[in-house]
C-alpha positions as CSV (number, residue, x, y, z in Angstrom):
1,X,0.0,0.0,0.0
2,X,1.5,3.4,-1.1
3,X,1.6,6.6,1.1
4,X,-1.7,8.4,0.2
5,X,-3.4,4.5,1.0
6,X,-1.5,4.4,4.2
7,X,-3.0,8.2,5.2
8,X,-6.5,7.7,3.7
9,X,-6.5,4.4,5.9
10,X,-5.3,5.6,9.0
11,X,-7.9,8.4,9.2
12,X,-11.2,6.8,8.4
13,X,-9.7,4.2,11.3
14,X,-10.0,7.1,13.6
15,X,-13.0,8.5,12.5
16,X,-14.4,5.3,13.1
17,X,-13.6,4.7,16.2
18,X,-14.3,8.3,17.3
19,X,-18.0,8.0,15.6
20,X,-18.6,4.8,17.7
21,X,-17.7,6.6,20.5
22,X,-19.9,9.8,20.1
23,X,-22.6,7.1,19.5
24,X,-22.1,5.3,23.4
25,X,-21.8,8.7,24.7
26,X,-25.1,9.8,22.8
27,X,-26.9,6.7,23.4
28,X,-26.6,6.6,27.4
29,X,-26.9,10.8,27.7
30,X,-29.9,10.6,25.3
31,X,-31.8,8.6,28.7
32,X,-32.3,10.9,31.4
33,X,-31.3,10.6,34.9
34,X,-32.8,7.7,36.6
35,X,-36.1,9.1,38.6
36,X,-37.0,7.7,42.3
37,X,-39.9,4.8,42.7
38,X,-42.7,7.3,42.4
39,X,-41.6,9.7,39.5
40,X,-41.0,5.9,37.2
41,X,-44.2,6.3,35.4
42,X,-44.4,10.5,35.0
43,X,-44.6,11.8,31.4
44,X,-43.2,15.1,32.6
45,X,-39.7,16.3,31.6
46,X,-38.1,17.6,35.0
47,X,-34.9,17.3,36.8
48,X,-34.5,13.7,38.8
49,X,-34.3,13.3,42.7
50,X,-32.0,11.1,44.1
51,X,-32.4,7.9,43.8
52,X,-32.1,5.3,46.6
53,X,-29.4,2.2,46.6
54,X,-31.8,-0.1,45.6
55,X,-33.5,-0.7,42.0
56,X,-36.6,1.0,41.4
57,X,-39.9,-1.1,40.8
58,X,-43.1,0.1,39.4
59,X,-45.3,0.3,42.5
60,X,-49.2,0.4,42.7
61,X,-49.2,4.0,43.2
62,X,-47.6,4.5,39.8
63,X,-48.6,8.2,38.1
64,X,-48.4,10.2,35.1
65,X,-47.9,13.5,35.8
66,X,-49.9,15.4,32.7
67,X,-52.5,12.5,33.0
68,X,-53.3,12.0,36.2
69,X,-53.5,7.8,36.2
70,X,-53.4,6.2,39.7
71,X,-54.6,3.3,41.5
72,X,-55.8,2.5,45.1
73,X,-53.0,0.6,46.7
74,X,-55.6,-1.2,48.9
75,X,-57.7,-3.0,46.2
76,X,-55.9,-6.2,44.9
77,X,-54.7,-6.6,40.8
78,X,-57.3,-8.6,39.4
79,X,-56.0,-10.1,35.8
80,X,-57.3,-12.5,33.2
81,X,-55.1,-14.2,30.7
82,X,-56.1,-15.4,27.4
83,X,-54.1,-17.1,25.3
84,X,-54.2,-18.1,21.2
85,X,-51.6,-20.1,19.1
86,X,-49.9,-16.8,18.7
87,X,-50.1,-14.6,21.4
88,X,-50.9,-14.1,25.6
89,X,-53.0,-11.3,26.4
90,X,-53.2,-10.4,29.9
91,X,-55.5,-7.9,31.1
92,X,-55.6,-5.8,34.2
93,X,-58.4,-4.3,36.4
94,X,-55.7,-1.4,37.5
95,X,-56.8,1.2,34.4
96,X,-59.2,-1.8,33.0
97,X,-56.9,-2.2,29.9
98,X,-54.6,-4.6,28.4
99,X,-51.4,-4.9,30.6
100,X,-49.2,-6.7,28.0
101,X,-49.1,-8.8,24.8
102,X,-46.9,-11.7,24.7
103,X,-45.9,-13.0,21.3
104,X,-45.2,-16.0,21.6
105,X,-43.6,-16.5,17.9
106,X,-40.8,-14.1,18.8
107,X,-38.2,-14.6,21.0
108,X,-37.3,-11.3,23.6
109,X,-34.2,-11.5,22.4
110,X,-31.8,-12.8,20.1
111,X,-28.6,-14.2,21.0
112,X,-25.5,-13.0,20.0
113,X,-22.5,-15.6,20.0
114,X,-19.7,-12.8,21.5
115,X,-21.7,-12.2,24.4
116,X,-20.4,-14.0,27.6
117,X,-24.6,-14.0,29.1
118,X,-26.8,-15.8,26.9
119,X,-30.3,-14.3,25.7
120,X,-33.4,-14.1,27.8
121,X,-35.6,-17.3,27.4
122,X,-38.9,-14.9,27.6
123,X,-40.4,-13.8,24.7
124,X,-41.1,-10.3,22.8
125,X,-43.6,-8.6,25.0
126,X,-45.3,-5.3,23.7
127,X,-46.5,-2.8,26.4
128,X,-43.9,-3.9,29.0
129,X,-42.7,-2.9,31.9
130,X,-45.2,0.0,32.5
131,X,-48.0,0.9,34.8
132,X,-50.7,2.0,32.1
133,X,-52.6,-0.5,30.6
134,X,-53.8,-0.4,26.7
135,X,-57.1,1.3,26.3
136,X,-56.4,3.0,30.0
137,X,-59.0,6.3,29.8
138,X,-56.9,9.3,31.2
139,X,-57.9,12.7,32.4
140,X,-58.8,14.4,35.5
141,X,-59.6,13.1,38.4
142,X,-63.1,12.8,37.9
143,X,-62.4,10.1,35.1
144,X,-60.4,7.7,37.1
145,X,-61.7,7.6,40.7
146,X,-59.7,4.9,42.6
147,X,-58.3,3.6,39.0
148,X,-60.0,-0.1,39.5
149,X,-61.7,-1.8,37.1
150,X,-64.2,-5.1,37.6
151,X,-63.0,-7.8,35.1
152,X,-65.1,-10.6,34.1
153,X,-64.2,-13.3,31.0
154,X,-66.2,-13.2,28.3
155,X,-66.1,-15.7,25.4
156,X,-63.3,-15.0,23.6
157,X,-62.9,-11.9,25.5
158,X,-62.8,-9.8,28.6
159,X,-65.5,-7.6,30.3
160,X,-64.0,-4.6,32.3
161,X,-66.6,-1.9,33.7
162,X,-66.4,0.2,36.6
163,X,-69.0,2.8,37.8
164,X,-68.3,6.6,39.4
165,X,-70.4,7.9,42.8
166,X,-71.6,11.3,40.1
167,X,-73.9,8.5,37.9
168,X,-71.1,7.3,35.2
169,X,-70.2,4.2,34.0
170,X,-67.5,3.1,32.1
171,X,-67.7,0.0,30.5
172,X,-65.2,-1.6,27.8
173,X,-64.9,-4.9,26.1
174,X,-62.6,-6.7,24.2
175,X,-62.5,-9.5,21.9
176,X,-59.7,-11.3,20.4
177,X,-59.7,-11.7,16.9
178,X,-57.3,-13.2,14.0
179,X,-54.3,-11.4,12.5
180,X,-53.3,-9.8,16.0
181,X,-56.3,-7.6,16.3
182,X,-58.0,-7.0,19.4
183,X,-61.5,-5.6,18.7
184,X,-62.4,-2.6,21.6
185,X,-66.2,-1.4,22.7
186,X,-66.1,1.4,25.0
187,X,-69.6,2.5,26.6
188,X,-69.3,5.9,28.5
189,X,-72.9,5.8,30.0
190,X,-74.6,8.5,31.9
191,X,-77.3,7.0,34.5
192,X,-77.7,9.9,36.5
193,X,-81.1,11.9,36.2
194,X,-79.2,15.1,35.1
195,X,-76.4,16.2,32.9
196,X,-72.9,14.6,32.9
197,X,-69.7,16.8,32.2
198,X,-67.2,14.5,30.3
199,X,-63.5,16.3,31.0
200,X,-61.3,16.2,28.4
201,X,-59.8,12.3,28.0
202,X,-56.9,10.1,26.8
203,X,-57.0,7.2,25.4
204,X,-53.9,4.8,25.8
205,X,-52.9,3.3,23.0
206,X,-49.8,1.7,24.5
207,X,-46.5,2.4,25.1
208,X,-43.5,1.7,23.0
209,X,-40.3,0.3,25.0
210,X,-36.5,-1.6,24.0
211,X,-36.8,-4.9,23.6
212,X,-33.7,-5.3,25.8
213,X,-30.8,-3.4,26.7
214,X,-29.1,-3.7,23.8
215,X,-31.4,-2.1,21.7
216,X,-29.8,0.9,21.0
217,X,-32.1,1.3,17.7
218,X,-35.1,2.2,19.8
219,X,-33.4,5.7,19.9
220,X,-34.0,6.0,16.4
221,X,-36.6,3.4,15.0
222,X,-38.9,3.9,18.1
223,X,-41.6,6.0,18.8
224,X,-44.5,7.4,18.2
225,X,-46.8,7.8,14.7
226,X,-49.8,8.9,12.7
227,X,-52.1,8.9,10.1
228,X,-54.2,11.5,9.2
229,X,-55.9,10.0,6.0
230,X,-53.0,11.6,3.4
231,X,-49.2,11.0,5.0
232,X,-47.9,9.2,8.6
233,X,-46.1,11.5,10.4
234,X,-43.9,10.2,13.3
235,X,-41.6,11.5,16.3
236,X,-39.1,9.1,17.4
237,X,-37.4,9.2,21.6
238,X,-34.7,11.8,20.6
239,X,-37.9,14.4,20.2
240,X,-38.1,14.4,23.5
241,X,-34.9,14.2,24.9
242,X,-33.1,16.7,26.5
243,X,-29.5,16.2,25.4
244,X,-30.5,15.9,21.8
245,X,-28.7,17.6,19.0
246,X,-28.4,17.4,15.4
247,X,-26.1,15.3,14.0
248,X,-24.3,15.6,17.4
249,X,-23.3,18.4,17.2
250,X,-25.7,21.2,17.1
251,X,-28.4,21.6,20.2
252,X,-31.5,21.3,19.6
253,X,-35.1,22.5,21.9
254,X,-36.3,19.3,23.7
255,X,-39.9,18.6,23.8
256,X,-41.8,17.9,26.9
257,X,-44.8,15.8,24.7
258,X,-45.6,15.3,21.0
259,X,-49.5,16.8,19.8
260,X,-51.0,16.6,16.4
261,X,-54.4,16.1,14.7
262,X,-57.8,18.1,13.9
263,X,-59.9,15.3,14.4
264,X,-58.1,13.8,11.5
265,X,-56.2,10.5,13.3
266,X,-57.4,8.1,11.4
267,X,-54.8,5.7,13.3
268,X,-51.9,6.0,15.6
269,X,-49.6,3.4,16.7
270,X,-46.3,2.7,19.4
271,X,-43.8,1.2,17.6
272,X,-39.8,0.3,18.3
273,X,-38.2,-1.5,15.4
274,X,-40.0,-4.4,14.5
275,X,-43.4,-4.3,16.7
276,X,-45.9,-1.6,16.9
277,X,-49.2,-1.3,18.9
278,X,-51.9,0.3,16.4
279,X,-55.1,1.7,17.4
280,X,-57.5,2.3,14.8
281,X,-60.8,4.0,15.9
282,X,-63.7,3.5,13.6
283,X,-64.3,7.1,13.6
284,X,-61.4,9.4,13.6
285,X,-60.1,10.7,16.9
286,X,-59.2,14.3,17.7
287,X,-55.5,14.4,17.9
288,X,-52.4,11.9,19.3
289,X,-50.4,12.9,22.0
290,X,-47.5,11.3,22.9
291,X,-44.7,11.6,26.0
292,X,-41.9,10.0,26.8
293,X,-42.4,7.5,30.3
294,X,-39.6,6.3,32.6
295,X,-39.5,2.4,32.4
296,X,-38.3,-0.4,35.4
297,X,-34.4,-1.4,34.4
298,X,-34.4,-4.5,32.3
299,X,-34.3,-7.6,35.4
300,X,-31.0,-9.2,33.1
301,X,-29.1,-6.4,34.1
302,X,-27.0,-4.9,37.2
303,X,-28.8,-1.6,37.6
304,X,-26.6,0.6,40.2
305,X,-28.1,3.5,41.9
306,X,-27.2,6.9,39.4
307,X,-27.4,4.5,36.3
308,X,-30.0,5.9,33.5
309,X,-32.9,4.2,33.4
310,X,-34.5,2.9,30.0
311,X,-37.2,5.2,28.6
312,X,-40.3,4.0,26.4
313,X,-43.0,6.8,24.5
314,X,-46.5,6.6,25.5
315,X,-49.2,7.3,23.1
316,X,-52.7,8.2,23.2
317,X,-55.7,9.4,21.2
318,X,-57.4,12.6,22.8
319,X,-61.0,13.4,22.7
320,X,-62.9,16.6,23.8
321,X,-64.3,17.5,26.6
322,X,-67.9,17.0,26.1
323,X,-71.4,16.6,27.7
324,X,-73.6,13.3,28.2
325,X,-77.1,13.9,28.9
326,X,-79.3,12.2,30.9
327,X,-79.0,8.4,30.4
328,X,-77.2,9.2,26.9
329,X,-74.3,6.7,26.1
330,X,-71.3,7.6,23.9
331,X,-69.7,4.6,22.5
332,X,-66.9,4.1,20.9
333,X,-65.1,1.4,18.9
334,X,-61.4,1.3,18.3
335,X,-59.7,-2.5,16.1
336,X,-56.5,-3.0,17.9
337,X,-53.5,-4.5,16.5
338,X,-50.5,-6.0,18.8
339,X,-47.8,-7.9,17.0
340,X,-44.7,-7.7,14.5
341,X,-44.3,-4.7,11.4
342,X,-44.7,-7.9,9.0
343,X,-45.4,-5.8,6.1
344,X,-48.1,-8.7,4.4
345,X,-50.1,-8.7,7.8
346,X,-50.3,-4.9,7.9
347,X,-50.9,-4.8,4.3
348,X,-53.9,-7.0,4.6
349,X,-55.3,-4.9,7.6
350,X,-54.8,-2.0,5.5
351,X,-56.9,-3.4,3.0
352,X,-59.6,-5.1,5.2
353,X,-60.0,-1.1,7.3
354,X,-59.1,1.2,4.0
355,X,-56.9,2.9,6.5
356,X,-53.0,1.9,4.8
357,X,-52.1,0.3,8.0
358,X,-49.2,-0.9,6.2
359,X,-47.6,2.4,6.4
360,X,-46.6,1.7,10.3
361,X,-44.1,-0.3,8.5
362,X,-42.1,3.2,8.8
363,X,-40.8,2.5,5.6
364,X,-41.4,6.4,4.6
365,X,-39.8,8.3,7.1
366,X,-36.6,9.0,7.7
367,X,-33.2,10.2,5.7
368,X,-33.2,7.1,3.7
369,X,-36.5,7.1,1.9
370,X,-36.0,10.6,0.0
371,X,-39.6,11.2,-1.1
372,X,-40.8,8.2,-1.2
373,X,-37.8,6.5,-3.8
374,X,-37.2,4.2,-1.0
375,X,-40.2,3.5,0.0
376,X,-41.4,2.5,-3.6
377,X,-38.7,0.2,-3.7
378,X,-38.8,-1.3,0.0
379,X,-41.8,-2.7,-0.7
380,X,-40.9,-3.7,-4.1
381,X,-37.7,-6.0,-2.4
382,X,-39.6,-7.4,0.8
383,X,-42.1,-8.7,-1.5
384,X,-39.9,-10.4,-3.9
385,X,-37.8,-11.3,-0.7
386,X,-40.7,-13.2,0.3
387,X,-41.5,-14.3,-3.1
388,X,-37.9,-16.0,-3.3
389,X,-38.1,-17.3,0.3
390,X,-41.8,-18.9,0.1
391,X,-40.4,-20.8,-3.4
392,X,-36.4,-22.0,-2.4
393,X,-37.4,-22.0,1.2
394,X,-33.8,-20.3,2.1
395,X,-32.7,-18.8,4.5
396,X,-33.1,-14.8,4.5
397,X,-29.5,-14.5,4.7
398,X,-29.5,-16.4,1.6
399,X,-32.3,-14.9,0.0
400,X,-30.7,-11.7,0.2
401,X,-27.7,-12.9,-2.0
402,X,-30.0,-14.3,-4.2
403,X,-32.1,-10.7,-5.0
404,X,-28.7,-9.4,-5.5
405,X,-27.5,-11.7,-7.6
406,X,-30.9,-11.1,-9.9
407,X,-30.4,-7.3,-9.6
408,X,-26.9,-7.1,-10.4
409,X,-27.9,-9.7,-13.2
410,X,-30.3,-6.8,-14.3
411,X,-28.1,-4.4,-14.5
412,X,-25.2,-6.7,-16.3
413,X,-25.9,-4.9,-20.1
414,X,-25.7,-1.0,-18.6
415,X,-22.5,-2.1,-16.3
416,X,-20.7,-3.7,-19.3
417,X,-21.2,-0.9,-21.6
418,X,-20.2,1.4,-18.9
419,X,-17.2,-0.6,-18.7
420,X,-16.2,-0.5,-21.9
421,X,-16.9,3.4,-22.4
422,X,-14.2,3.9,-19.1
423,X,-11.9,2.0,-20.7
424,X,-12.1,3.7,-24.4
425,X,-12.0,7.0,-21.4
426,X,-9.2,5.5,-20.2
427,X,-7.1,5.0,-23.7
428,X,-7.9,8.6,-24.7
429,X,-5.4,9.7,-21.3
430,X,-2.4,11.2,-23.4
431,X,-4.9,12.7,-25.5
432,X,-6.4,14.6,-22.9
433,X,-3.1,15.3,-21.0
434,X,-1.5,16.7,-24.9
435,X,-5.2,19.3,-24.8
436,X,-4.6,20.3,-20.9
437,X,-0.8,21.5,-22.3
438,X,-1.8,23.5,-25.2
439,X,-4.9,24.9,-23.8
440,X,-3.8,26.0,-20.0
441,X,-4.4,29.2,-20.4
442,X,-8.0,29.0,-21.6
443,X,-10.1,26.1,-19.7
444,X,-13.4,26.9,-22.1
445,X,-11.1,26.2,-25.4
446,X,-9.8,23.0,-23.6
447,X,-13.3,22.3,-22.4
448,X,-14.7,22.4,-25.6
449,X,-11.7,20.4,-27.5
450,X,-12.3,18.0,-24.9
451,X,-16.0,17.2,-25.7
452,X,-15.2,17.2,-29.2
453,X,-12.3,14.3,-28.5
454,X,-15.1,12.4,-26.2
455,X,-17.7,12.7,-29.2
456,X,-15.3,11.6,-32.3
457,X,-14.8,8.7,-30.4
458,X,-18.1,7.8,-28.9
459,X,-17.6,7.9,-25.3
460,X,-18.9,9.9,-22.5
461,X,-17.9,10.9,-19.0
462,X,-21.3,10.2,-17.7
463,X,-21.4,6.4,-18.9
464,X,-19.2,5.7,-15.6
465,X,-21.9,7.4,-12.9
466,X,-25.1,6.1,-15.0
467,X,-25.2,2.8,-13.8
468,X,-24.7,3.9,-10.0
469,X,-27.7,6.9,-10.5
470,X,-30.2,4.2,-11.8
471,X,-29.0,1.6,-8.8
472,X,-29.1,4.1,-5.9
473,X,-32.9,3.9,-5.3
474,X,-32.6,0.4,-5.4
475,X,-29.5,0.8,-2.7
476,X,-31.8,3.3,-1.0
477,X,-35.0,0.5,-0.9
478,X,-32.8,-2.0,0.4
479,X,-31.4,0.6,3.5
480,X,-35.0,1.2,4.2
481,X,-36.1,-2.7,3.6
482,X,-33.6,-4.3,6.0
483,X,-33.9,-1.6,8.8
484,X,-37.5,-2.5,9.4
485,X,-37.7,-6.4,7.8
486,X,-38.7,-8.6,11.0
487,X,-38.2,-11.1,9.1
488,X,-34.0,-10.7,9.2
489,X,-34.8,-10.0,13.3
490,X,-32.9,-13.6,14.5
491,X,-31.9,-14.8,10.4
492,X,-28.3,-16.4,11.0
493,X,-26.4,-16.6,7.8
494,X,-22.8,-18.5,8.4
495,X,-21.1,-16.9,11.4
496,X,-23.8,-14.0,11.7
497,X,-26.4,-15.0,14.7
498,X,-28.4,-12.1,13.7
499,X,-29.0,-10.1,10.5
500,X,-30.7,-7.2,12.0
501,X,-28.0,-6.4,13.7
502,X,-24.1,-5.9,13.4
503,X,-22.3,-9.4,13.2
504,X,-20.1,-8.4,15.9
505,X,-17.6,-11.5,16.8
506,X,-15.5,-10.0,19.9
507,X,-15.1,-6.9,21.6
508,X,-11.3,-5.9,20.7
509,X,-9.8,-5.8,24.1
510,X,-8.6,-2.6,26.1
511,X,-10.6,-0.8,23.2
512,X,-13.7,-2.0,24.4
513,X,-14.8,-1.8,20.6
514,X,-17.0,-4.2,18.4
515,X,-15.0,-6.4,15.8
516,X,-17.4,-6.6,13.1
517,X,-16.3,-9.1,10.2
518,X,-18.9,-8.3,7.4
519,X,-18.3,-4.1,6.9
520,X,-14.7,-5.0,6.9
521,X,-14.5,-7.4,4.1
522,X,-17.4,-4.8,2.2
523,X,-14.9,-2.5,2.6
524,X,-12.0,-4.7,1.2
525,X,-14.2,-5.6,-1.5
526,X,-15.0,-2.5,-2.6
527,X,-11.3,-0.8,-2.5
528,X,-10.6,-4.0,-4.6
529,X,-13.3,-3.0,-7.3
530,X,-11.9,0.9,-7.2
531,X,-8.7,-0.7,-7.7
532,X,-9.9,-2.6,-11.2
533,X,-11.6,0.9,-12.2
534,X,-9.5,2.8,-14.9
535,X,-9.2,6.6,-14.2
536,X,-11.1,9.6,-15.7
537,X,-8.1,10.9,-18.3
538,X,-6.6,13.8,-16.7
539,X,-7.2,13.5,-13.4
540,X,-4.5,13.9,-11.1
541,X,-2.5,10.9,-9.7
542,X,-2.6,12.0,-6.2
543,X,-6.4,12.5,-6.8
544,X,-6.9,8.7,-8.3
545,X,-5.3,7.4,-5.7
546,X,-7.1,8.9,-3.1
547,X,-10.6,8.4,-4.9
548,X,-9.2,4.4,-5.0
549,X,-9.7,4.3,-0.8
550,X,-13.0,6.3,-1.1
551,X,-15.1,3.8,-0.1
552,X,-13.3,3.5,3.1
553,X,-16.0,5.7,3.9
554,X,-18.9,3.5,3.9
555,X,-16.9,1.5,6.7
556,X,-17.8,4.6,8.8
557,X,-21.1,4.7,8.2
558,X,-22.3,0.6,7.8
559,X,-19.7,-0.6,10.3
560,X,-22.5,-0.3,13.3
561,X,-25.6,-1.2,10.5
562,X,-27.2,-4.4,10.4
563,X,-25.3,-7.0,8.4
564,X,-28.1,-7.4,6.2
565,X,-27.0,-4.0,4.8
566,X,-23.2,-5.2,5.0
567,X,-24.2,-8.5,3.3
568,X,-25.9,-7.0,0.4
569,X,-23.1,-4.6,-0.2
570,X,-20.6,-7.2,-0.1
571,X,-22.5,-9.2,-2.4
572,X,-23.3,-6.4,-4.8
573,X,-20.0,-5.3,-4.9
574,X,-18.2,-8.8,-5.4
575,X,-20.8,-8.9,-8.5
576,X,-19.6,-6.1,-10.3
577,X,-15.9,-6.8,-10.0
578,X,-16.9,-10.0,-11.7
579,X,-19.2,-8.0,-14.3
580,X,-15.7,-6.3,-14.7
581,X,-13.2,-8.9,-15.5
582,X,-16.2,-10.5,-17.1
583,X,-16.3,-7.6,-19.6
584,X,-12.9,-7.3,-20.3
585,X,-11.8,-11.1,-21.2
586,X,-15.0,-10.8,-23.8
587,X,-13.6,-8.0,-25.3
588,X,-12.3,-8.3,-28.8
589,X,-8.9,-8.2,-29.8
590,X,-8.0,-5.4,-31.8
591,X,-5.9,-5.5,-35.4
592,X,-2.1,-5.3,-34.7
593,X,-1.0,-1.4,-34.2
594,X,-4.3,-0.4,-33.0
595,X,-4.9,0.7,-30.1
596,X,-7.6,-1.8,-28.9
597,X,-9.3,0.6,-26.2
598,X,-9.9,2.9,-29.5
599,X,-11.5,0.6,-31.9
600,X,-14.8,2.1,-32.5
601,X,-18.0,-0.1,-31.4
602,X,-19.1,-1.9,-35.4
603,X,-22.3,-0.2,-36.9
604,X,-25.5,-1.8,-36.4
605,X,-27.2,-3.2,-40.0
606,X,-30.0,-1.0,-41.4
C-alpha cells in the first residue's frame, strides 16, 4: 500500500472509532437521569431526585404526571389471561386495559454468539414494563376515581366496567380476533337523572419500550406515529430528549410531549423496530399525544443507583371535553392491532379497514427514503424477498444474496457498456493530458476540445456514474427494507447470529470496541473494485489514488448497521468486479497497431 493508502486508511480508522464513540456517549446521555420509585411512570420532563441504593420497581401507586393515572394501593390486581396459538393477552383491572401482549412467535431477544450471558428465554412482550394499561382512559380526576376496574371473561374476550359515585359508568370490552387484532367497545354511559360533564380524556394506545438493553435502535426506530388519511407522520425518543442535537453536534429544543391532529387521526400506533401497537378507531379521533415514560431497568441487568434508566414513548388518542345527557351513552369502537411490522399482515389490515395500516411499516420516514424512492422500492424487495423465500425455502441471509445476484444480473448490459466506455476514457489519457498543455491558459477552449475528443470517439464521462444513478434507489429501498424487515430480526447466515444487527464476533480488548467481520470485508471488497476501475483521463495521480480508498468511507457509516445491509453490499459489490473482468476477457482483440481501447464499437445493420 502506497503513502496516500496508508493516510486515507489511518484516518477513516480514527473516524471510526471516534464516531462509535460519540454514539455510546449519545446513546446513554440521550436517557435521562434515573427518577425515584414514584416519578418511574411520569410523562413530565423535570430534573431527577435522588435515587435510593436499591432498583426501582413500578409500584401500585404508579402516576403520570400530565395525566393523572393512579390506583388504590388497597384493592388487589385482578387479571385475566387469554391465550391463542400466537399470542398471551393479559388484562388488568388497574386502568381496566390490556397490561401486555406476549408474542409467543418471537423470542425477547436474540442471542448474540460474543456475548459472555446468553439471551433471555422470555419472549417479545409489547407494552412492558409499564404501569398504564392499553385502552387506560386518562384525564382528570373525575375520570379515574380509585383507577379499579371489575374484570369478568367473556367468550373469547374480557368484560371490564367500573362505575363513578356522580352517575357514570365506564364499561369496555374486548374481543380477540385473527391477525393480532383485538377488537375494543367502549360505553361511556350517563345514568344519573341530570347532565354529565365529560372532561377532556386520553385514550392509551400503549406504550413503546426496548426490547432489551441492547437495543440501541429504539433511539431511532422507536416512537410514536400517525395517520391523518393523506401521509404518517412520526416523532421518534430523541424528540423528547433533553441532550438531543443534530447530527451531534448542534443543540437542539427538547420537547416535553408530542401533539398533532384536527380530528383527522385516522390511526396511531407505538412502535420500536420491529413491533408496533396500532389503534385504529372507527371514527377518527381528535389528535395523538405522545410523551416519553420512565421504564423499570431490564431484570437481566445490574442496575446501580445513578445509572439511566431505559425510557419508552407513550401514546394516546385525545377526545374533547364534552357533555352526556341524561341516560345518553357515547360509544366508541377502536380494532387494535399487537404484533410484529410484518409488512403482508399490515398490508392485509390496511386493505380489510381502507386505513394503509401498512404504512406503520415506517418504511417512509426517515433520511433514507428521499420522497418516497425508497419507500417505492422497499416494498418492491420485501415482496420479492418473500417471493424468493416462500419458493427456495432459504434462508433470508441467503435470499438476500440471491435478489442481489438477480439485480446485479439486471443491470449486467448498462455495467458492461459502462465498462467499456471507461476504458475507451481510459485509452484517450495522453490525448487529454496533450489538450490540458496546449490549452492551459484557456479552460473553455480546452473544455470544448475536450468534448469534441469524447464525441469523435463515442464515449462519455457520464457512462461511468449512469449505472450507479439508476442503482441508488434500489440501494436506497434495500437501506429502508432491511432496517425494518422482522423477518431478518434472529436470520443467522454463516457466522452471523443475527441479521438485524451488526455481526459483531469479539469486543477488541482494552478498546472496548465491536469487531465486526462483514463491513470489513465490504470494505476490502470494494477498495478492490476501485482498484480494477481505470481513471477519468486527466485526473491527477494523487487525486486517483485517493478516490481508489474512497469507499473507506462506507466503513464509517455501515460498520454499526445491520449486516443485512453489509451483506448485500458485499455481495453487490463482489458482482460487479466479476461483471468487470467479465467484460474485459469478452472484449475483442483489436488488429495489430491499433490501439484496442480505440477501436470504435461496429455499426449496427439497417
Amino acid at each position: 500500500m502506497d503513502r496516500t493508502g496508508i493516510t486515507v486508511v489511518s484516518l477513516c480508522v480514527i473516524l471510526l472509532i471516534a464516531w462509535f464513540a460519540m454514539e455510546q456517549k449519545y446513546a446513554s446521555q440521550i436517557v435521562r437521569p434515573a427518577m425515584d420509585t414514584n416519578t418511574l411512570a411520569t410523562s413530565q420532563i423535570q430534573t431527577a431526585p435522588t435515587v435510593s441504593n436499591t432498583a426501582p420497581t413500578v409500584t401500585a401507586t404508579g402516576s403520570t404526571a400530565n395525566s393523572g393515572f393512579h390506583f388504590d394501593t388497597n384493592a388487589p390486581e385482578q387479571t385475566i389471561v387469554l391465550t391463542n396459538a400466537h399470542e398471551r393477552y393479559t388484562f388488568t383491572s388497574r386502568g381496566g386495559g390490556l397490561k401486555s401482549v406476549e408474542l409467543l412467535d418471537y423470542p425477547e431477544t436474540v442471542s448474540a454468539r460474543w456475548k459472555e450471558k446468553s439471551a433471555s428465554a422470555g419472549v417479545a412482550t409489547l407494552n412492558a414494563r409499564t404501569a398504564v394499561p392499553i385502552m387506560a382512559i386518562l384525564g382528570e380526576s373525575s375520570l379515574i376515581g380509585d383507577g379499579n376496574f371489575t374484570l369478568i371473561k367473556i367468550g373469547d374476550g374480557v368484560h371490564a366496567e367500573k362505575f363513578f359515585p356522580n352517575g357514570l359508568r365506564i364499561v369496555k370490552e374486548f374481543h380477540i380476533g385473527a391477525d393480532n387484532l383485538v377488537n375494543v367497545t367502549v360505553r361511556l354511559e350517563n345514568t344519573s337523572n341530570q347532565s354529565l360533564p365529560l372532561p377532556t380524556q386520553e385514550w392509551v394506545v400503549g406504550t413503546a419500550t426496548p426490547m432489551d438493553p441492547d437495543d440501541y435502535n429504539f433511539l431511532m426506530y422507536g416512537g410514536t406515529m400517525w395517520f391523518d388519511g393523506a401521509r404518517e407522520q412520526q416523532a421518534n425518543l430523541s424528540y423528547f430528549s433533553t441532550n438531543t442535537t443534530f447530527l451531534f453536534f448542534f443543540p437542539r429544543t427538547p420537547k416535553s410531549e408530542y401533539r398533532e391532529g384536527t380530528g383527522n387521526v385516522v390511526w396511531a400506533a407505538a412502535y420500536n423496530q420491529f413491533f408496533a401497537l396500532l389503534a385504529m378507531p372507527k371514527t377518527p379521533a381528535a389528535q395523538i399525544i405522545a410523551r416519553p415514560v420512565y421504564l423499570p431497568p431490564f431484570t437481566n441487568v445490574d442496575w446501580m443507583p445513578g445509572m439511566p434508566l431505559p425510557e419508552g414513548i407513550q401514546t394516546a388518542l385525545v377526545y374533547p371535553a364534552q357533555t352526556l345527557g341524561t341516560n345518553q351513552v357515547l360509544e366508541r369502537q377502536i380494532v387494535l392491532y399487537a404484533g410484529p411490522k410484518e409488512y403482508r399482515t399490515l398490508a392485509r389490515i390496511g386493505a380489510q379497514f381502507q386505513n394503509h395500516a401498512d404504512l406503520a411499516m415506517n418504511f417512509g420516514t426517515g433520511y433514507m427514503s428521499f420522497w418516497g424512492i425508497g419507500t417505492f422500492f422497499a416494498k418492491a424487495l420485501l415482496v420479492c424477498m418473500y417471493w424468493l423465500h416462500d419458493v427456495t425455502r432459504l434462508g433470508y441471509g441467503w435470499v438476500v444474496v440471491l435478489i442481489t445476484i438477480i439485480l446485479r444480473g439486471m443491470f449486467w448490459p448498462l455495467t458492461a457498456a459502462s465498462t467499456r466506455s471507461m476504458k475507451r476514457m481510459q485509452a484517450l489519457g495522453p490525448e487529454v493530458k496533450a489538450l490540458q498543455a496546449k490549452y492551459k491558459d484557456d479552460m473553455q477552449k480546452f473544455t470544448q476540445k475536450q468534448w469534441e475528443l469524447y464525441r469523435k470517439h463515442k464515449v462519455s464521462p457520464m457512462s461511468g456514474c449512469l449505472p450507479m444513478m439508476i442503482q441508488m434507489p434500489v440501494f436506497f429501498g434495500f437501506f429502508t427494507m432491511l432496517r425494518s424487515a422482522i423477518e431478518l430480526r434472529g436470520a443467522h447466515f454463516l457466522w452471523v447470529a443475527d441479521l438485524s444487527k451488526p455481526d459483531t464476533l469479539f469486543m477488541i480488548p482494552g478498546l472496548n470496541f465491536p469487531f465486526n467481520l462483514l463491513p470489513l470485508l465490504m470494505v476490502g471488497v470494494m477498495v478492490w473494485q476501485a482498484h480494477l476501475q481505470p481513471p477519468s483521463p486527466g485526473m491527477d495521480p494523487a487525486q486517483a489514488k485517493m478516490m481508489r480508498y474512497l469507499p473507506l468511507i462506507f466503513l464509517v457509516f455501515l460498520y454499526n448497521y445491520s449486516s443485512g445491509m453489509a451483506l448485500y453490499m458485499t455481495m453487490s459489490t463482489l458482482m460487479s468486479v466479476l461483471q468487470t473482468k467479465v467484460t474485459r476477457m469478452n472484449q475483442a482483440p483489436a488488429p495489430a497497431g491499433t490501439n484496442p481501447a480505440l477501436t470504435p464499437p461496429p455499426k449496427r445493420k439497417k
